[in-house]
C-alpha positions as CSV (number, residue, x, y, z in Angstrom):
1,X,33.8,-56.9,-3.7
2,X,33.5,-58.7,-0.8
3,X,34.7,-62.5,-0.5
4,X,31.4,-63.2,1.7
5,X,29.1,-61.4,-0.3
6,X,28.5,-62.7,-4.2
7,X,28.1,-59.7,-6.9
8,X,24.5,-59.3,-7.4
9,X,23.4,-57.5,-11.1
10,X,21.4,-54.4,-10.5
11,X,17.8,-54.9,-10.9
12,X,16.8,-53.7,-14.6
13,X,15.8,-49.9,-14.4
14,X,17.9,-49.4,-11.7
15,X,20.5,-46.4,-11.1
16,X,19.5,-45.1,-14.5
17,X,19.9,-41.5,-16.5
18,X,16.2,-41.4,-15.4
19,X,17.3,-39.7,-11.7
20,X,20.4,-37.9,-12.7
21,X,20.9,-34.5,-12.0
22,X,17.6,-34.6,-9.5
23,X,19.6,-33.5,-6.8
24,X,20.8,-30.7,-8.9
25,X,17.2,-29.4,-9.2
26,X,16.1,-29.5,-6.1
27,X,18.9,-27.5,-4.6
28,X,18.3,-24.7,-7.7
29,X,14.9,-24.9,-6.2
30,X,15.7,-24.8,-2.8
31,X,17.9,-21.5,-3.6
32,X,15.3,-19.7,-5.4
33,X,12.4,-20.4,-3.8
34,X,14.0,-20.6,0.1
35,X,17.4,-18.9,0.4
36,X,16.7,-15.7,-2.0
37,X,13.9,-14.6,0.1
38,X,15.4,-14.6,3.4
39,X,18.5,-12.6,1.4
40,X,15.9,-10.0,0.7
41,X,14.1,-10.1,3.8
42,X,17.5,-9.2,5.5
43,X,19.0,-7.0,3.0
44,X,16.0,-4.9,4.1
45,X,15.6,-5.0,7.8
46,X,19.4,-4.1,7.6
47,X,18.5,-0.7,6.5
48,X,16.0,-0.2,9.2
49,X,18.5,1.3,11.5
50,X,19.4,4.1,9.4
51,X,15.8,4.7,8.4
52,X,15.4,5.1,12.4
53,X,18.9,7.6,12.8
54,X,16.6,9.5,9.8
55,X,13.6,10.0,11.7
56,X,15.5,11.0,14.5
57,X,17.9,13.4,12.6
58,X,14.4,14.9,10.9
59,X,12.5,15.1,13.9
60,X,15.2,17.0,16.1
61,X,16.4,19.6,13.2
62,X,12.7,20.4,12.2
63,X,11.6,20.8,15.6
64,X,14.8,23.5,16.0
65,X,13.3,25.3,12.9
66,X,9.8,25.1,13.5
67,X,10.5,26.9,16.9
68,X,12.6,29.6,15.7
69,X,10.1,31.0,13.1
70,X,7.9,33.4,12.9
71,X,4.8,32.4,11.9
72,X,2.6,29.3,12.3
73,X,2.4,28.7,8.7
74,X,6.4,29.7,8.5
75,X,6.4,27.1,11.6
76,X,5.0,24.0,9.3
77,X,6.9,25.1,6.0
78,X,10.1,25.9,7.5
79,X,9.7,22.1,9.4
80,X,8.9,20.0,6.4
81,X,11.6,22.4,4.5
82,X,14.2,21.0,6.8
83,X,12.7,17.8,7.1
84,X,12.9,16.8,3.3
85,X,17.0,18.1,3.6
86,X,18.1,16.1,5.9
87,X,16.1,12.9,4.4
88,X,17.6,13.7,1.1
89,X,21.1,13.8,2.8
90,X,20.4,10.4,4.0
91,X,18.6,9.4,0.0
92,X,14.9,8.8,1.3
93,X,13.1,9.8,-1.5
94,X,10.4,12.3,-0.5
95,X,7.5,10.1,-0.9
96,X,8.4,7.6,2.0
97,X,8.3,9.9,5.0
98,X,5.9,11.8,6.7
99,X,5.9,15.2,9.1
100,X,3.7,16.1,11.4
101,X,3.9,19.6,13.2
102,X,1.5,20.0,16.9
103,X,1.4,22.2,19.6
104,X,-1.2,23.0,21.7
105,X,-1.3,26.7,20.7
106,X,1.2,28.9,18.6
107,X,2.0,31.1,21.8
108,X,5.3,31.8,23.7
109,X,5.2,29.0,26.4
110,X,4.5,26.3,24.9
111,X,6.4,23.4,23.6
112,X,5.9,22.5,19.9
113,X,6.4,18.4,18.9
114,X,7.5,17.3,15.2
115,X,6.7,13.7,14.7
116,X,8.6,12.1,11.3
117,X,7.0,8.8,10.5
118,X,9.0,7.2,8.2
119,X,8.4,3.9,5.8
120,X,10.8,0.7,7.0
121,X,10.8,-1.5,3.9
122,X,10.8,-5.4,4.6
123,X,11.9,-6.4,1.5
124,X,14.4,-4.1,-1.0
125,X,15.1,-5.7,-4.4
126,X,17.9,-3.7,-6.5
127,X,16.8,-2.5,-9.6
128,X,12.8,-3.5,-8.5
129,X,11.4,-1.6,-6.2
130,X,10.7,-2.2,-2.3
131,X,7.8,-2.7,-0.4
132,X,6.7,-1.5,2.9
133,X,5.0,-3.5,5.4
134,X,5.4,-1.1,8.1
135,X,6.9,2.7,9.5
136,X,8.5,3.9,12.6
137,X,8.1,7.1,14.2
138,X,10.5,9.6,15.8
139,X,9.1,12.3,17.9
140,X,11.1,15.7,19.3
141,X,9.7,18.7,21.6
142,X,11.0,22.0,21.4
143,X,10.1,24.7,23.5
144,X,8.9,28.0,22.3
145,X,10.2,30.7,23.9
146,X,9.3,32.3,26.9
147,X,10.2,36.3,25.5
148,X,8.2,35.5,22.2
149,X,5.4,33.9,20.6
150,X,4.6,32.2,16.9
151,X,1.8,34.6,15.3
């Protein structure tokens, strides 16, 4: 205590059990209700760039099979056959992508596109489940060729 200063008694109420461990509950608070969603929110928007590489990866190798078959329809199962292996090489489960095989006609000429649209999940909880807020698309051509044509 200070010589200059005479020792004042706390007012009555004052600096009692009332408030302790406040502080305590407001940063439990602050944690659960603040920090653990940002955690989630960028535990899954780190996975988007390997969801993208996927897309890619599908997009290129069905393209390559959907040129070199025979058919249309061997065309469109042969690309979504190829599709759904290289997504399960990367675990995407099967419901959380999409292929979609165009060309303007089946004929030798003409260049045939496979677009993979696949689901980015925003938030990814362990052992809960994700949710999806949006999807990205990859997109590759291949060219049917000249010396044959798809049925």
């Amino acid at each position: 205590m200070r010589p200059d200063r005479p020792h004042r008694p706390l007012r009555e109420g004052a600096g009692t059990d009332g408030e302790a461990g406040f502080v305590a509950v407001e940063w439990v608070a602050a944690m659960v209700f603040l920090l653990l969603p940002v955690v989630l929110i960028g535990a899954g928007v780190s996975r988007w760039p390997e969801r993208q590489e996927v897309a890619r990866a599908a997009a290129a190798e069905a393209a390559r099979a959907a040129v070199l078959s025979g058919t249309e329809a061997e065309a469109l199962a042969n690309a979504q056959a190829v599709a759904d292996q290289v997504a399960a090489n990367y675990g995407v489960p099967a419901g959380e992508y999409q292929v979609q095989v165009s060309a303007p006609s089946w004929d030798w000429g003409q260049d045939l596109t496979v677009t993979v649209t696949m689901d980015m999940p925003s938030i990814d909880v362990p052992g809960v489940g994700s949710w999806s807020v949006t999807s990205w698309s990859a997109s590759a051509t291949q060219h049917i060729e000249d010396y044959r044509g798809l049925e």
